[in-house]
HTML snippet that shows the backbone in 3Dmol.js (N, CA, C, O; Angstrom):
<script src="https://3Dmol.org/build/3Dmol-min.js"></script>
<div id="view" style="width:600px;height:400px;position:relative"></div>
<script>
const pdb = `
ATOM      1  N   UNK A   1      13.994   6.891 -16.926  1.00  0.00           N
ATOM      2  CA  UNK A   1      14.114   5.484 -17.233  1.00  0.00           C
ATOM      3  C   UNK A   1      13.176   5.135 -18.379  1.00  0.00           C
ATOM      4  O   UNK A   1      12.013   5.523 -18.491  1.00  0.00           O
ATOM      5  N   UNK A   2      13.812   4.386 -19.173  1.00  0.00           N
ATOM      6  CA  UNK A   2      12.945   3.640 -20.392  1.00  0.00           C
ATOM      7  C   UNK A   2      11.851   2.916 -20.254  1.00  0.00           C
ATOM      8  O   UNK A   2      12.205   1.832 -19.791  1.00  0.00           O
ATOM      9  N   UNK A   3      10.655   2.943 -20.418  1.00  0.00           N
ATOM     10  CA  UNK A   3       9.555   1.846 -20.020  1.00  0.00           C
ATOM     11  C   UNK A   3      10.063   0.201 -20.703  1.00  0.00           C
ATOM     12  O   UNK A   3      10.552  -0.047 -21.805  1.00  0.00           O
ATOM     13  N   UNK A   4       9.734  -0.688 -19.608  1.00  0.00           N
ATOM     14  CA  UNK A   4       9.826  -1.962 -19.889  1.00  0.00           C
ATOM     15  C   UNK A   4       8.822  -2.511 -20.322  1.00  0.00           C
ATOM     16  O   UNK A   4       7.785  -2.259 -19.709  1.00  0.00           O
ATOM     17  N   UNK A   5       8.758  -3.205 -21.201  1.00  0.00           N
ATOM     18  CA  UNK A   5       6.999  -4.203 -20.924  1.00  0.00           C
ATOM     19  C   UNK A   5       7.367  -5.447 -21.704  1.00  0.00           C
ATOM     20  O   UNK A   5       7.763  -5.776 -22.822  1.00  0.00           O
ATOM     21  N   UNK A   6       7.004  -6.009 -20.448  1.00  0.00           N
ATOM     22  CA  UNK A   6       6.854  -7.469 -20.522  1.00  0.00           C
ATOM     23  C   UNK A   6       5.390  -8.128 -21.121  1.00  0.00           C
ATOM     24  O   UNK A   6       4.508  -7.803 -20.326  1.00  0.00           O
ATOM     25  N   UNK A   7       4.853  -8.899 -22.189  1.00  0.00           N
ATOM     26  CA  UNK A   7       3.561  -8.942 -22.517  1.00  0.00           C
ATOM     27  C   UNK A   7       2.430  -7.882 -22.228  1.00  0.00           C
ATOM     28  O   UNK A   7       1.467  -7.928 -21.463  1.00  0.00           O
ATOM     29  N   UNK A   8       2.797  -7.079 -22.949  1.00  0.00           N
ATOM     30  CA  UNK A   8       1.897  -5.583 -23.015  1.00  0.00           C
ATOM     31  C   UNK A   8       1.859  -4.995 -21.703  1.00  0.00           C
ATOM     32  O   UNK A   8       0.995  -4.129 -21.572  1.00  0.00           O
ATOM     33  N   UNK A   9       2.803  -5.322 -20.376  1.00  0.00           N
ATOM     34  CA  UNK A   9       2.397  -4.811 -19.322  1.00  0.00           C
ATOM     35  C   UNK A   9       3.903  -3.911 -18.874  1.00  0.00           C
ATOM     36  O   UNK A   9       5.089  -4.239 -18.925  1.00  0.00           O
ATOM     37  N   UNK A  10       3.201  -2.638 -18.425  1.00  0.00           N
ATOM     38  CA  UNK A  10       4.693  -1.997 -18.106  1.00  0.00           C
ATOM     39  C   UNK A  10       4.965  -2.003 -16.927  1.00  0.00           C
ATOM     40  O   UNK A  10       4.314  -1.590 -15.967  1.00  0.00           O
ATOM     41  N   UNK A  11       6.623  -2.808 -17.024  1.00  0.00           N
ATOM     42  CA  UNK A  11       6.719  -3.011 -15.454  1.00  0.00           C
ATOM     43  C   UNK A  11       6.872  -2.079 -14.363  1.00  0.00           C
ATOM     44  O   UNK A  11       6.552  -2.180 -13.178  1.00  0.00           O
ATOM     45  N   UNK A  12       7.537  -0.967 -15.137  1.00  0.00           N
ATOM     46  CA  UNK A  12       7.859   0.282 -14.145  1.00  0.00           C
ATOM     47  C   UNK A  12       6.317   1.094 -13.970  1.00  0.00           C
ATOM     48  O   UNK A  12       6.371   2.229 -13.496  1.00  0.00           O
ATOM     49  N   UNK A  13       5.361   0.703 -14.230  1.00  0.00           N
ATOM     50  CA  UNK A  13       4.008   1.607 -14.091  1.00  0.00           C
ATOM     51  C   UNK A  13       3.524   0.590 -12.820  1.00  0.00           C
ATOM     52  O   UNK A  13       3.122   1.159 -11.805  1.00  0.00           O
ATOM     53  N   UNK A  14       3.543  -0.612 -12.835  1.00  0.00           N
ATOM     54  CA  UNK A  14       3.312  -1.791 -12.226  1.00  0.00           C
ATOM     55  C   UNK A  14       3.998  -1.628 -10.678  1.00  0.00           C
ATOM     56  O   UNK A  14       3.257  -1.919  -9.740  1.00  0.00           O
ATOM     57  N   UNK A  15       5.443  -1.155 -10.354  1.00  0.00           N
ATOM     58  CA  UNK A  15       6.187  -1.247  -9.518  1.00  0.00           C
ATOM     59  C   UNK A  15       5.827   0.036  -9.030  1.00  0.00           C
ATOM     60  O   UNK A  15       5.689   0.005  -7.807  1.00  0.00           O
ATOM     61  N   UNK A  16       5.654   0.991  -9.458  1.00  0.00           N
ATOM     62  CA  UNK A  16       4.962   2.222  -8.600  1.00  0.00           C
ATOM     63  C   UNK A  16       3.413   2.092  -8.428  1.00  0.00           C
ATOM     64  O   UNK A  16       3.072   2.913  -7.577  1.00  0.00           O
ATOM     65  N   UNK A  17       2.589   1.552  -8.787  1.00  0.00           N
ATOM     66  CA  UNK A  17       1.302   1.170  -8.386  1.00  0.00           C
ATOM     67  C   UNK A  17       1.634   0.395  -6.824  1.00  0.00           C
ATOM     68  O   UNK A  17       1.100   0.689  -5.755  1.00  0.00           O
ATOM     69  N   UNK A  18       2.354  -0.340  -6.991  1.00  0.00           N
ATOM     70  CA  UNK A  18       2.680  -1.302  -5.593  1.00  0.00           C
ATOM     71  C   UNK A  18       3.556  -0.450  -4.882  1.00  0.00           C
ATOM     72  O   UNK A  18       3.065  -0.168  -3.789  1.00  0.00           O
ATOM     73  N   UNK A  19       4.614   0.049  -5.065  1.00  0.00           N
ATOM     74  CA  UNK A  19       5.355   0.617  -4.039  1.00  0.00           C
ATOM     75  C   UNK A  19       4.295   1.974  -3.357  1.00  0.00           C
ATOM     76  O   UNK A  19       4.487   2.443  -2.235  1.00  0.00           O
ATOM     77  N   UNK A  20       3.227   2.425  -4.265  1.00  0.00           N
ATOM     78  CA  UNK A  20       1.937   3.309  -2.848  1.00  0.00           C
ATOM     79  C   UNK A  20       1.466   2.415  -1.797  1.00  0.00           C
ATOM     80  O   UNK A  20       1.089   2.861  -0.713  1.00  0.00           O
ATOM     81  N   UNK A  21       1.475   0.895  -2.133  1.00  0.00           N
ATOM     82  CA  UNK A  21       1.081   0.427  -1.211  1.00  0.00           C
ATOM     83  C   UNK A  21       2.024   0.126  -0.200  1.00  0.00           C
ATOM     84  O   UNK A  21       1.678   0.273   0.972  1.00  0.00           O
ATOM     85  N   UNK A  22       3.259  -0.307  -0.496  1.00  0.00           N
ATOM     86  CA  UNK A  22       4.081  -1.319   0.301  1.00  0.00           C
ATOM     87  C   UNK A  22       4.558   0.014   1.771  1.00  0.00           C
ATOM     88  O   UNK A  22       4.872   1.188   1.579  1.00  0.00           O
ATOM     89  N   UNK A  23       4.484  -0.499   2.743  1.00  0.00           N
ATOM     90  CA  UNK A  23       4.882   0.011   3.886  1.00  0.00           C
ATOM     91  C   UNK A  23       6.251   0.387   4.393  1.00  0.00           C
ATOM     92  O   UNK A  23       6.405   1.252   5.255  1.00  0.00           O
ATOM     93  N   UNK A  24       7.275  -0.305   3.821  1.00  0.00           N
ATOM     94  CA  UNK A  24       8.601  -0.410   3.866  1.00  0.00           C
ATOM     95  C   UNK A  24       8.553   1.089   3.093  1.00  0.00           C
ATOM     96  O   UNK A  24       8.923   2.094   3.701  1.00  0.00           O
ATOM     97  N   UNK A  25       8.013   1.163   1.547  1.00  0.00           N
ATOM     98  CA  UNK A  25       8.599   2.370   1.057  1.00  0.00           C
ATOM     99  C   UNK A  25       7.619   3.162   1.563  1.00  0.00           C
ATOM    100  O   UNK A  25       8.278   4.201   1.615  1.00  0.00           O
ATOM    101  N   UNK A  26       6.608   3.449   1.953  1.00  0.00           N
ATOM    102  CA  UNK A  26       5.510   4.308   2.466  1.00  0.00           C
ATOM    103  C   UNK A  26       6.033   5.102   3.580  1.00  0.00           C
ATOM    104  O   UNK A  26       6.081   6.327   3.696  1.00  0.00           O
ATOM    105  N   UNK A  27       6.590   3.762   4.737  1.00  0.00           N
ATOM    106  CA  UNK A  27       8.182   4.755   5.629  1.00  0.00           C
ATOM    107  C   UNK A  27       8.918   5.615   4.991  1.00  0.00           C
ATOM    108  O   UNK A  27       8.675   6.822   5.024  1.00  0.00           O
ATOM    109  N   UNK A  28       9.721   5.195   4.459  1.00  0.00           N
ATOM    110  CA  UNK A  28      10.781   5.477   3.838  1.00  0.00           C
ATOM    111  C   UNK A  28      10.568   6.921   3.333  1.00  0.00           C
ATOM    112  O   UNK A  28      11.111   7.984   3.635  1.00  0.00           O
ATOM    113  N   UNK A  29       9.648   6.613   2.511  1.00  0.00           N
ATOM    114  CA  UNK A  29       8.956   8.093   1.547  1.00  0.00           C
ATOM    115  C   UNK A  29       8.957   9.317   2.723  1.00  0.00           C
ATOM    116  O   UNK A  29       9.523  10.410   2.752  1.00  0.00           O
ATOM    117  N   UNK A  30       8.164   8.707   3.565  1.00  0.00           N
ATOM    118  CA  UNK A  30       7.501   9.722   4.572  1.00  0.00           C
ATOM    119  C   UNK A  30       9.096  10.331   5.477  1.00  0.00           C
ATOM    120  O   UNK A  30       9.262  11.548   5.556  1.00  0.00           O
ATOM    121  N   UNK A  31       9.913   9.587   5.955  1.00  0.00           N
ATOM    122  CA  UNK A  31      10.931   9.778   6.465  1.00  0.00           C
ATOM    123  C   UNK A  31      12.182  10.611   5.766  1.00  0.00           C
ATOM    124  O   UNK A  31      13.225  11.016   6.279  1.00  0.00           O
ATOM    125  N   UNK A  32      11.674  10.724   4.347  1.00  0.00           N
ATOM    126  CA  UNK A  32      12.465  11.711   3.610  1.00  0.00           C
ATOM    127  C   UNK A  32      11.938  13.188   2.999  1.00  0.00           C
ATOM    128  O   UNK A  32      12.562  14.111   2.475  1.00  0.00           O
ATOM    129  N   UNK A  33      10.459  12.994   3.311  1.00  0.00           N
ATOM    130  CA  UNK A  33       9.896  14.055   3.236  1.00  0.00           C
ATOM    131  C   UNK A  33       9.924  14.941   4.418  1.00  0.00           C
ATOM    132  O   UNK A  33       9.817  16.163   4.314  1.00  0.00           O
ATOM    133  N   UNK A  34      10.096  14.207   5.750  1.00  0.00           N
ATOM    134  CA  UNK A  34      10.035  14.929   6.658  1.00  0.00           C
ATOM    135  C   UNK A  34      11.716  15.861   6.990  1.00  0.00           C
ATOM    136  O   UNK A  34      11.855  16.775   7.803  1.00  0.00           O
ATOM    137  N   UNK A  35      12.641  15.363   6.223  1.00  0.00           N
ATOM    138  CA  UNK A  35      13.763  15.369   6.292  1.00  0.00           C
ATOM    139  C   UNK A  35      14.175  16.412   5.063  1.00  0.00           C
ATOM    140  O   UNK A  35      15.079  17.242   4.978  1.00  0.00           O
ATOM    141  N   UNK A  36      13.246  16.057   4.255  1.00  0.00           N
ATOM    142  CA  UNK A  36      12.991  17.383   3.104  1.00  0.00           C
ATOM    143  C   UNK A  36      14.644  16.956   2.160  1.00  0.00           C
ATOM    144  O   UNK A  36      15.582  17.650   1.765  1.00  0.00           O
ATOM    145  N   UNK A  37      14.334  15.496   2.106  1.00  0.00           N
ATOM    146  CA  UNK A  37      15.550  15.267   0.873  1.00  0.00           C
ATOM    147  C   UNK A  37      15.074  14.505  -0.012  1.00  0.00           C
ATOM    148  O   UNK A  37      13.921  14.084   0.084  1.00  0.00           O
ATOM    149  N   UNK A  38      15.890  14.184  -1.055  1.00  0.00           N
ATOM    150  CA  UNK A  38      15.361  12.981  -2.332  1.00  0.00           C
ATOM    151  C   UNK A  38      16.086  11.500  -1.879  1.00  0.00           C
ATOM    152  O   UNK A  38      15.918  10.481  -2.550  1.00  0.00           O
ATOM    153  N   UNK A  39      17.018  11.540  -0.488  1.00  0.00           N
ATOM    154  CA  UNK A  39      18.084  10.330  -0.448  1.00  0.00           C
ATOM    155  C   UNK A  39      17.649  10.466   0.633  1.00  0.00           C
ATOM    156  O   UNK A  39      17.094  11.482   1.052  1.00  0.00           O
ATOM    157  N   UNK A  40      17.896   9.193   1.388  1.00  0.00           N
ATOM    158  CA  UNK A  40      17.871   8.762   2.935  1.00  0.00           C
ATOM    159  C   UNK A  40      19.022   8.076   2.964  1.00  0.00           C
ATOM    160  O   UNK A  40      19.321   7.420   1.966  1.00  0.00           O
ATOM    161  N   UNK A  41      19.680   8.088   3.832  1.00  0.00           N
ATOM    162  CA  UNK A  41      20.931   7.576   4.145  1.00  0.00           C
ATOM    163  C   UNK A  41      21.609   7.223   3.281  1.00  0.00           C
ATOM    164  O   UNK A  41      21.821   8.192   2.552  1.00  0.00           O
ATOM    165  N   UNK A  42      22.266   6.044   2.800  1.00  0.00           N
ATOM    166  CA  UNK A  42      22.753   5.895   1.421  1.00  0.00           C
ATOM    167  C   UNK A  42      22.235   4.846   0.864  1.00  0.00           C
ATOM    168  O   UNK A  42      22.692   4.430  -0.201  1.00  0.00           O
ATOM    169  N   UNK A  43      21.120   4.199   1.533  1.00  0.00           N
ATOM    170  CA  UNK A  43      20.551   3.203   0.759  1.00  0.00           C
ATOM    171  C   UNK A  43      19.289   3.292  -0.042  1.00  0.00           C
ATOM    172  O   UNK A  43      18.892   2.429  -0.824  1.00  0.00           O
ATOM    173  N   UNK A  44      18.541   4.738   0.312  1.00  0.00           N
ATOM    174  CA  UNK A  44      17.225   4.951  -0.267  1.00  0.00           C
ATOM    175  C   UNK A  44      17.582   6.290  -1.063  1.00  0.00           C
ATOM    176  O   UNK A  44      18.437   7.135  -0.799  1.00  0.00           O
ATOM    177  N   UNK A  45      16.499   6.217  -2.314  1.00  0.00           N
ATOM    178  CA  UNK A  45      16.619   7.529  -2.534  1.00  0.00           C
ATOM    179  C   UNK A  45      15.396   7.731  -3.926  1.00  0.00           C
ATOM    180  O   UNK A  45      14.702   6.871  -4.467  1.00  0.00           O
ATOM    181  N   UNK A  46      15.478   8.921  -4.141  1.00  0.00           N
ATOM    182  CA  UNK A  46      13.932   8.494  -5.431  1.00  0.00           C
ATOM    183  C   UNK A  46      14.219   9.066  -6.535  1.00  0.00           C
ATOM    184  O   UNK A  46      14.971  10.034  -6.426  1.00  0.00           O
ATOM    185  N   UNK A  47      13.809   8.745  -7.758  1.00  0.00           N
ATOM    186  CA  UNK A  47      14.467   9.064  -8.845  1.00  0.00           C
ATOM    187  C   UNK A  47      13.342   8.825 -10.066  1.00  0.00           C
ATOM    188  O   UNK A  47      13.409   7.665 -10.474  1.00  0.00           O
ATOM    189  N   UNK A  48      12.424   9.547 -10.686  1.00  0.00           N
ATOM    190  CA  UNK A  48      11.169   9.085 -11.603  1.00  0.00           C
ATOM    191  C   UNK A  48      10.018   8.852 -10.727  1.00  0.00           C
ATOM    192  O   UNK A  48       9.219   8.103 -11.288  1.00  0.00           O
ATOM    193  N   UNK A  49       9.679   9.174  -9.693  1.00  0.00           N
ATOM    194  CA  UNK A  49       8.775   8.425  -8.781  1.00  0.00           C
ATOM    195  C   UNK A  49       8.877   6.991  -8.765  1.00  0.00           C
ATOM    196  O   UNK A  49       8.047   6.164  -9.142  1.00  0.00           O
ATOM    197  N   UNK A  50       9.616   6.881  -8.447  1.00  0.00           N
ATOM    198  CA  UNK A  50      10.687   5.220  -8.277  1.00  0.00           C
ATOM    199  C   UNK A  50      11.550   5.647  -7.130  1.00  0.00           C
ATOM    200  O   UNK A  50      12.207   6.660  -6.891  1.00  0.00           O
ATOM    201  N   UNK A  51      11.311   4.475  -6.478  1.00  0.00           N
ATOM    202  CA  UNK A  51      11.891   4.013  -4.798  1.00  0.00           C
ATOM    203  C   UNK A  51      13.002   3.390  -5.058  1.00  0.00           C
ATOM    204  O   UNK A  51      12.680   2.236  -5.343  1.00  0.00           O
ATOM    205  N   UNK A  52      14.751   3.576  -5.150  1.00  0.00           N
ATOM    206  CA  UNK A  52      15.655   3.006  -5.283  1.00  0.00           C
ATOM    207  C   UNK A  52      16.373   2.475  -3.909  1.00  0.00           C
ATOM    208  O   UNK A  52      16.380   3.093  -2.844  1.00  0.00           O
ATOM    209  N   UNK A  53      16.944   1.268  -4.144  1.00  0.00           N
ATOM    210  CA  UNK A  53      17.323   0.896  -2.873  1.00  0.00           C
ATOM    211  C   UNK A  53      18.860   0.572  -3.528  1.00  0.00           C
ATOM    212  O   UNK A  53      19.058  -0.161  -4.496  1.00  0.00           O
ATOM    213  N   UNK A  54      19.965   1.353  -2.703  1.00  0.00           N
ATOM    214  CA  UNK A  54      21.169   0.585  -3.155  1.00  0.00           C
ATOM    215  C   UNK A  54      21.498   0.607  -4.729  1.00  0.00           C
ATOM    216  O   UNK A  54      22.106  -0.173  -5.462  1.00  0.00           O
ATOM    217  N   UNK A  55      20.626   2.227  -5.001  1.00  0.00           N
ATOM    218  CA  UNK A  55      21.073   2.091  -6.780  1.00  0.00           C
ATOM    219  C   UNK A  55      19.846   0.951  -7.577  1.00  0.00           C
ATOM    220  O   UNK A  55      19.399   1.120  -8.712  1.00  0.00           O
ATOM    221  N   UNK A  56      19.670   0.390  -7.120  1.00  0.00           N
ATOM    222  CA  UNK A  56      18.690  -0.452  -7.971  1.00  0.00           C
ATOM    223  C   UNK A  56      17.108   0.052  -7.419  1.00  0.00           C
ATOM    224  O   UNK A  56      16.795   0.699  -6.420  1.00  0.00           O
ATOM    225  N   UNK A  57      15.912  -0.795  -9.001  1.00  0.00           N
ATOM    226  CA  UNK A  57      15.217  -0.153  -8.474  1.00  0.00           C
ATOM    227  C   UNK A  57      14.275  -1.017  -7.394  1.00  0.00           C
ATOM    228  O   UNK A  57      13.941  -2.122  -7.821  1.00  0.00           O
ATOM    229  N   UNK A  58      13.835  -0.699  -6.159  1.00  0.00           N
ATOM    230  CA  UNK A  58      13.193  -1.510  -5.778  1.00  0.00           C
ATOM    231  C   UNK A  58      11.547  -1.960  -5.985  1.00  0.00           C
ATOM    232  O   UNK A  58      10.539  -1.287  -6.200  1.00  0.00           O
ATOM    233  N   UNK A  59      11.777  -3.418  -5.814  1.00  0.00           N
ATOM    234  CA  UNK A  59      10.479  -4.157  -6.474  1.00  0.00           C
ATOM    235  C   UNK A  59       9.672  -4.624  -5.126  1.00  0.00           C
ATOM    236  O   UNK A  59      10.121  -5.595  -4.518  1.00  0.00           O
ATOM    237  N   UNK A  60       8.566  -4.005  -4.667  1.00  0.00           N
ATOM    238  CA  UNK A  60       7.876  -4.283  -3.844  1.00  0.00           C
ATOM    239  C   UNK A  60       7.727  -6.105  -3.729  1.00  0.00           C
ATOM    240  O   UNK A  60       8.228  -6.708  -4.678  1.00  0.00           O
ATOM    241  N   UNK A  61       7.125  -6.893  -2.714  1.00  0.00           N
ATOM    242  CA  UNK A  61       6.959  -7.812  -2.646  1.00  0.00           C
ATOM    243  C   UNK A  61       5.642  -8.361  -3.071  1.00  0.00           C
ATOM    244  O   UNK A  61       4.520  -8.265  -2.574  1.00  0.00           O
ATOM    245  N   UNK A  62       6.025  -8.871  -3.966  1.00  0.00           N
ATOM    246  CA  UNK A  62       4.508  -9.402  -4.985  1.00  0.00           C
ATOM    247  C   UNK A  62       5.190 -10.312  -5.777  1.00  0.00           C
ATOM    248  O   UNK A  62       6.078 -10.037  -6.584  1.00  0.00           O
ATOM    249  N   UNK A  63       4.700 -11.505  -5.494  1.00  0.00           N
ATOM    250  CA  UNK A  63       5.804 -12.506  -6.409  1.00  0.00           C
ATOM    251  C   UNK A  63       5.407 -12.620  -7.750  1.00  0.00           C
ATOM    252  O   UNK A  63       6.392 -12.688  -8.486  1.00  0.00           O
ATOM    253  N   UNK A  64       4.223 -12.671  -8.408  1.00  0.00           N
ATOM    254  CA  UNK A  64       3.980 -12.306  -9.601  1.00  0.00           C
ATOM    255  C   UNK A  64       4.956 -11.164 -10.471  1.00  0.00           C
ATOM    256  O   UNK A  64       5.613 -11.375 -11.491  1.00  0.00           O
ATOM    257  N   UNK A  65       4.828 -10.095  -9.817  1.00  0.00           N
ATOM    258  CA  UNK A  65       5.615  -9.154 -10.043  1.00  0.00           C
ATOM    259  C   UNK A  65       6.916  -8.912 -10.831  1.00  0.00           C
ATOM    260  O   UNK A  65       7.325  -8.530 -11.928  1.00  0.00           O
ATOM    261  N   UNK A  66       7.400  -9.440  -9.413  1.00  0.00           N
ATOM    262  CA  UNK A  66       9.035 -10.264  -9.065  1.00  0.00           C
ATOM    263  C   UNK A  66       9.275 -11.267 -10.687  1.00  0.00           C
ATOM    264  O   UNK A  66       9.918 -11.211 -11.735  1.00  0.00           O
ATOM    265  N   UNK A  67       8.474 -11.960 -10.126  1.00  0.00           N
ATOM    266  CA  UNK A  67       8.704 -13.169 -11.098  1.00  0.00           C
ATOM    267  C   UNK A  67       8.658 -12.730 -12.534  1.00  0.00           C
ATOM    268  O   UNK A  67       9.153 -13.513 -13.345  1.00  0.00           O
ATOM    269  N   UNK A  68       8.086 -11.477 -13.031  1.00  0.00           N
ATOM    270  CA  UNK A  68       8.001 -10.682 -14.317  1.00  0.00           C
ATOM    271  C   UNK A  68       8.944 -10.118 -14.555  1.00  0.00           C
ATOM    272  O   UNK A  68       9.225  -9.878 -15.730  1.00  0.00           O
ATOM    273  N   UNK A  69       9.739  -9.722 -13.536  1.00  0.00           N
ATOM    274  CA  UNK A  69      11.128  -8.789 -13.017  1.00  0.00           C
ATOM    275  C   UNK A  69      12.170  -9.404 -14.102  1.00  0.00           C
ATOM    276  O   UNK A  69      12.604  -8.904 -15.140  1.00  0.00           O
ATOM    277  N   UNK A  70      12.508 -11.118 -13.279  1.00  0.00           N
ATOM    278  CA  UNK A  70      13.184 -11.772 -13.624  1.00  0.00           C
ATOM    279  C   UNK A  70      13.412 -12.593 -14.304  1.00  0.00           C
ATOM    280  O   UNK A  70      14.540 -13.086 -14.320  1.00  0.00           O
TER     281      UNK A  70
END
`;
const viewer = $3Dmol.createViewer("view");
viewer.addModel(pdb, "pdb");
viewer.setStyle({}, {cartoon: {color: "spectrum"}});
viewer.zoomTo();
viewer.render();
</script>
């Protein structure tokens, strides 16, 4: 994936800083490692060290963030 940056800040460096934290993907991660795949069911899967949900990429919950997203 292409780096984004929004006012000198890159969002995709930004969204994996937060997704180590977020718990939802911290599951997730862990539940596919134990499973020893890159996809979890058909809604998760990882791609760049990026957490995709449903094909898109997912944006941890941080409304700042978010709000940079969009």
């Amino acid at each position: 994936m292409a780096e984004v940056m929004i006012e000198g800040v890159n969002l995709l460096v930004e969204i994996k800083k937060l997704e180590a934290k977020d718990n939802k993907v911290i599951k997730t991660v862990e539940e596919m490692k134990q499973a020893g795949v890159r996809m979890l069911r058909d809604e998760w899967r990882e791609e760049n060290r990026l957490m995709l949900r449903d094909g898109k990429v997912y944006v941890p919950k941080d409304e700042k963030l978010r709000a940079e997203v969009i």
